[in-house]
C-alpha positions in Angstrom: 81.8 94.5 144.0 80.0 94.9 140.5 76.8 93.6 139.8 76.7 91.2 136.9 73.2 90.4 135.5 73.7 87.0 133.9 72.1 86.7 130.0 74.1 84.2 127.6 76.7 80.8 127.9 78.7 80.2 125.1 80.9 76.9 124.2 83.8 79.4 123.2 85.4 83.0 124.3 85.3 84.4 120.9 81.3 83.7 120.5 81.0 85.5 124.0 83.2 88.2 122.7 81.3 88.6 120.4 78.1 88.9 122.5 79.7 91.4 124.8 80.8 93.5 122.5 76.7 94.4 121.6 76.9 95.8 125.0 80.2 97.5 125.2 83.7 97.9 123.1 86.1 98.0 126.0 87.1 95.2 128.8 89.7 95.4 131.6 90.8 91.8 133.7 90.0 92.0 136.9 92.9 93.9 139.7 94.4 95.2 136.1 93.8 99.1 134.9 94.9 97.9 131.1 91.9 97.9 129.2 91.6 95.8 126.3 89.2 96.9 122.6 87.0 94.8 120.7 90.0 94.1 118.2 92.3 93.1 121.4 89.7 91.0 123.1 88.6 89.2 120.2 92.4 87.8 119.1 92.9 87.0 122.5 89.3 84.8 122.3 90.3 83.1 119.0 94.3 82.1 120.5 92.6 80.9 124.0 89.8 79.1 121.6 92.4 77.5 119.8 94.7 76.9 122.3 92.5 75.6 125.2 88.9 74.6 124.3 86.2 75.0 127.1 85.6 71.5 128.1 82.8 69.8 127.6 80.2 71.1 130.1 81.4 74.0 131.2 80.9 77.5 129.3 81.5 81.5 129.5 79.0 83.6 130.9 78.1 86.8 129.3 76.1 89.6 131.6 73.9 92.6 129.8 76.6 94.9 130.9 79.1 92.9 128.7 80.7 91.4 131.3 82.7 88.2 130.3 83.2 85.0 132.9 84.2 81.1 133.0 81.9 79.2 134.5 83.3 75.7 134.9 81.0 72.6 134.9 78.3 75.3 134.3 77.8 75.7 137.7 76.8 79.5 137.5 77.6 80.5 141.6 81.2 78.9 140.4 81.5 81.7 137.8 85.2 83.6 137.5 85.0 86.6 135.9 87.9 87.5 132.8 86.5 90.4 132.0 84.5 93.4 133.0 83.1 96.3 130.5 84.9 99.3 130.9 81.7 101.7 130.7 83.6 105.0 131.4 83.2 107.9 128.8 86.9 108.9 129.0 88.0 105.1 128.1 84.9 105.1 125.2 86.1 108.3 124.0 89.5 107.5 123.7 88.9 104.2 121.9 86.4 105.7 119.3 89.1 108.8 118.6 91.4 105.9 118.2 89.1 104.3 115.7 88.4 107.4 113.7 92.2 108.3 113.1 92.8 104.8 112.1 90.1 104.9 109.4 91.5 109.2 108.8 94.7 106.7 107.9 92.9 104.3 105.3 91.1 106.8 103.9 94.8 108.8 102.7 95.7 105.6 101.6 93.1 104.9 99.5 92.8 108.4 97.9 96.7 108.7 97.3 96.4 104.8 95.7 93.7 106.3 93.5 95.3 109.3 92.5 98.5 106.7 91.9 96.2 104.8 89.6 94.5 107.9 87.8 98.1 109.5 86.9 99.2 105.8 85.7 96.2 105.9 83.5 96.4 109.0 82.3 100.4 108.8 81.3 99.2 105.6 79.5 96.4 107.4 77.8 99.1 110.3 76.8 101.1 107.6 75.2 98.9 105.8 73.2 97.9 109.2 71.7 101.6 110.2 71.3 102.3 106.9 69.3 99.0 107.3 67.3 100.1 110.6 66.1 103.1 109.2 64.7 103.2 108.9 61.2 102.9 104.7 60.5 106.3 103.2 59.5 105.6 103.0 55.2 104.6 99.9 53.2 107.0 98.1 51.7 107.7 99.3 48.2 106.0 97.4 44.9 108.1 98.3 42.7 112.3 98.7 42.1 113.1 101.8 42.4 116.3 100.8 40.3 114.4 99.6 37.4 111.0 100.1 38.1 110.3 96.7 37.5 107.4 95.2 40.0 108.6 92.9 42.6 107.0 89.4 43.2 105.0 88.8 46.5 107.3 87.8 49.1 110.8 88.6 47.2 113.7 90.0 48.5 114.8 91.1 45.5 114.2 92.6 42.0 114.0 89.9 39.9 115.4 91.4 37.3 118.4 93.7 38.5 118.4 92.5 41.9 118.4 95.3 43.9 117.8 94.4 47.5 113.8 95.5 48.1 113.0 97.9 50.2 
């Protein structure tokens, strides 16, 4: 049997998660080989918080190894252990290559969302030049060219020929 060294009590799962996991990053129940991570445990804590408060009295236990335990009524020798640290360096190992290659993932992401957003910029930029190079569309003329005459502000017209204005 494992030695637990008792340290902390805590009103909910995910606040004793949460204290455990200064000690270690890695759980397994008890009489199971699947071991749970820190992301694992703690959504299982916040479903069984929501789910089933610890009632009023009773608390988990949290040992300096990281162990994790229900102690109902807070009678400590009444203690049921959930969840013991999984201290092996294989199991550590394993979960911090895990870790790493998620983050190798994130980090591609990010760069190729950048690079997505530096081209879009600098197609954007390559526009704006292109359509400041363009000559400007000319003004409006100011006078007929039919018969020369000026045209009023606003007209549509010549107002004395009445060649449309162009």
């Amino acid at each position: 049997m494992e030695q637990i060294t008792f340290h902390r009590f805590h009103s909910s799962l995910i606040s004793a998660v949460i204290e455990a996991s200064k000690a270690c990053v890695l759980w397994r129940r008890p009489e199971e080989e699947t071991k749970l991570n820190i992301f694992e445990i703690e959504l299982l804590a916040q479903e069984t918080d929501a789910e089933s408060p610890c009632p009023e009295g009773s608390c988990y236990e949290v040992s300096v190894e990281g162990a994790i335990g229900y102690c109902p009524g807070g009678v400590e020798y009444l203690t049921r252990w959930l969840f013991y640290p999984c201290m092996d360096e294989e199991s550590v190992r394993e979960f911090v290559e895990d870790v790493y290659s998620k983050l190798d993932e994130i980090k591609a992401e990010d760069e190729a969302a950048a690079r997505a957003e530096t081209e879009a910029k600098a197609a954007a930029e390559e526009e704006a030049e292109k359509a400041a190079e363009q000559p400007a569309s000319a003004p409006a003329a100011k006078f007929c060219p039919n018969c020369g005459t000026p045209y009023e502000e606003g007209a549509k017209f010549c107002m004395k020929c009445g060649t449309p204005r162009q």
